[in-house]
C-alpha positions in Angstrom: -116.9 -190.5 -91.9 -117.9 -192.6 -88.5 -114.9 -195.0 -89.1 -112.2 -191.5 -89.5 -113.6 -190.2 -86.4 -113.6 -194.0 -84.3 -109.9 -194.2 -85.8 -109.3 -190.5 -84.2 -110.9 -191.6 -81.0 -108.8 -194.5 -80.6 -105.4 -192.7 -81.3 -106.4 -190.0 -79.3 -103.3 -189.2 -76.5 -101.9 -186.5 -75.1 -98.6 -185.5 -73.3 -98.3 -184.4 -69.8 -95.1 -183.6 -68.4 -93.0 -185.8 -70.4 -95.5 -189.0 -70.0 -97.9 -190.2 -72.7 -101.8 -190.6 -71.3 -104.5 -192.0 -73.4 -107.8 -191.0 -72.6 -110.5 -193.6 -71.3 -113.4 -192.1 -72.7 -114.1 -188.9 -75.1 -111.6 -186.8 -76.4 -108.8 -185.2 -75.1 -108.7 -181.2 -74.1 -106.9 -179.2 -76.3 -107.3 -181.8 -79.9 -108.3 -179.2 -82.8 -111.4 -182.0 -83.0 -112.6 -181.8 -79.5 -114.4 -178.4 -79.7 -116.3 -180.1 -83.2 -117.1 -183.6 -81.8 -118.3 -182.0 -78.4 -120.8 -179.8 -80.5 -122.1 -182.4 -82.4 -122.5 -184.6 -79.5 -124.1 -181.7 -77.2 -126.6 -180.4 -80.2 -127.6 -184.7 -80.7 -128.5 -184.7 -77.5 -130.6 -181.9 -77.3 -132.3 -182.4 -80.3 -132.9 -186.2 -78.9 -133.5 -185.4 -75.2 -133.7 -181.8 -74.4 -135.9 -180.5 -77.8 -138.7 -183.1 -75.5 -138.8 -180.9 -72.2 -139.1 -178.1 -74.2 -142.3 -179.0 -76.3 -143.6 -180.6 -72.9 -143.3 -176.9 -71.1 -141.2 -178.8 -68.0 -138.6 -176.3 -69.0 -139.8 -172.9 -70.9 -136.2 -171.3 -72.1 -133.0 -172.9 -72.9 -129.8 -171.5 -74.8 -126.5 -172.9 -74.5 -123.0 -171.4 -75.4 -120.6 -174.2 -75.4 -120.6 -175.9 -72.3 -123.1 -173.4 -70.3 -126.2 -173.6 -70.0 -128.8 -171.2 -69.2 -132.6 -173.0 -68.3 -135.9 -171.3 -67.5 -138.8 -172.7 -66.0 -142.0 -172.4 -63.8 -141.5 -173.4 -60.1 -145.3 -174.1 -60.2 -144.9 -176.9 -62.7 -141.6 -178.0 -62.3 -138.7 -177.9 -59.8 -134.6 -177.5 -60.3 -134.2 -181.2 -58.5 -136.4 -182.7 -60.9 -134.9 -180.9 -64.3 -131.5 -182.1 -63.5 -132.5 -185.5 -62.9 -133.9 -185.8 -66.0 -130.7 -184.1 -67.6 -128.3 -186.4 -65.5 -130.1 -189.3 -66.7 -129.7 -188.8 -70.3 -126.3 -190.0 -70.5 -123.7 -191.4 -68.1 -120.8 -189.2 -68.7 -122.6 -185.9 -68.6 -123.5 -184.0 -64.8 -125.5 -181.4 -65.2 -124.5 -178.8 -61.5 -126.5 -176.2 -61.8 -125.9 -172.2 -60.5 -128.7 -171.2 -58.2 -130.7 -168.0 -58.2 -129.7 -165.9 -55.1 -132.0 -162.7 -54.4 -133.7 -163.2 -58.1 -130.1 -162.9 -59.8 -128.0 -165.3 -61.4 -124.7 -164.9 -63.8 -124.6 -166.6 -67.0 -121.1 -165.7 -68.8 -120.4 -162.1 -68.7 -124.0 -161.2 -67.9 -126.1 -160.1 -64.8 -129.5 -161.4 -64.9 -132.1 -160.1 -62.7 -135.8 -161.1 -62.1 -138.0 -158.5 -61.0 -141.9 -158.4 -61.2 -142.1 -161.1 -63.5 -139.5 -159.0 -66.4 -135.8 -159.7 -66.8 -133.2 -157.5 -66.3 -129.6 -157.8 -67.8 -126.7 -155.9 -67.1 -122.5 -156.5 -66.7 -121.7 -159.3 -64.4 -118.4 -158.2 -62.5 -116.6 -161.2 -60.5 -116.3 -160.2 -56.9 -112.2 -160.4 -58.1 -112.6 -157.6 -60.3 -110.2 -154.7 -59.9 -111.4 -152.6 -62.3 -107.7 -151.6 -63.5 -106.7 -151.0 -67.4 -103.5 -151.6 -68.9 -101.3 -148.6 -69.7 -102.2 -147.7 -73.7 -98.8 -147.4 -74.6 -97.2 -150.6 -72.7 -95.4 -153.3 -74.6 -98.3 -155.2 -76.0 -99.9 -155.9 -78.9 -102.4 -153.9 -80.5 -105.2 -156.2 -80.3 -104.9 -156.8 -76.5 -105.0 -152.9 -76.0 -108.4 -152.2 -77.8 -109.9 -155.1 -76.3 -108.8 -153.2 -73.2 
């Protein structure tokens, strides 16, 4: 199975606008394995690296989806510079940027979160470019784009 997916690596190219490009390192966006490989990679390194801060309390929640990542933790024991040192350092082709809290709320995918008196409260997150505006039921699309409107 390791030699298949070191064969894949190495034959892994991609077209751009008529021109050929190989990738230097990982795999390239869009190959039906990337979304497989990067899971297996992410969830190795957590297990390996992450699973540690955990049991240690330097970080007291954490739950990815995909690629975002959503981290608790006490500012009494621990601080954001010091997490994402330890999470850059794990391996050289990852870089952790973290979102920062502003006024005890933070977005993680398509929710609010809000910290108030030591409890969490989630609601919607709206982008600042939301117009709020639905699609016209009976337009000229299909039906599985007008219930999800």
């Amino acid at each position: 199975m390791i030699r298949l997916l070191e064969t894949i690596l190495q034959q892994n190219y991609f077209i751009f606008m008529v021109n050929f490009y190989q990738p230097e390192k990982g795999i390239s966006m869009g190959s039906p394995l990337s979304n497989t490989i990067a899971e297996i990679f992410l969830q190795h390194l957590e297990h390996t690296h992450l699973k540690h801060l955990l049991d240690t309390k330097a970080i007291n929640y954490y739950t990815r989806y995909v690629d975002d990542i959503l981290i608790m933790y006490n500012t009494d024991h621990n601080s954001l510079k010091n997490i994402c040192h330890q999470i850059n350092t794990i391996h050289p082709n990852l870089t952790f940027t973290p979102t920062y809290e502003e006024n005890n709320t933070i977005s993680f995918l398509d929710l609010l979160i809000t910290r108030h008196n030591n409890t969490l409260h989630i609601n919607i997150y709206r982008k600042p470019t939301t117009t709020d505006t639905n699609k016209n039921y009976i337009s000229n699309h299909p039906k599985e784009h007008e219930m999800a409107a």
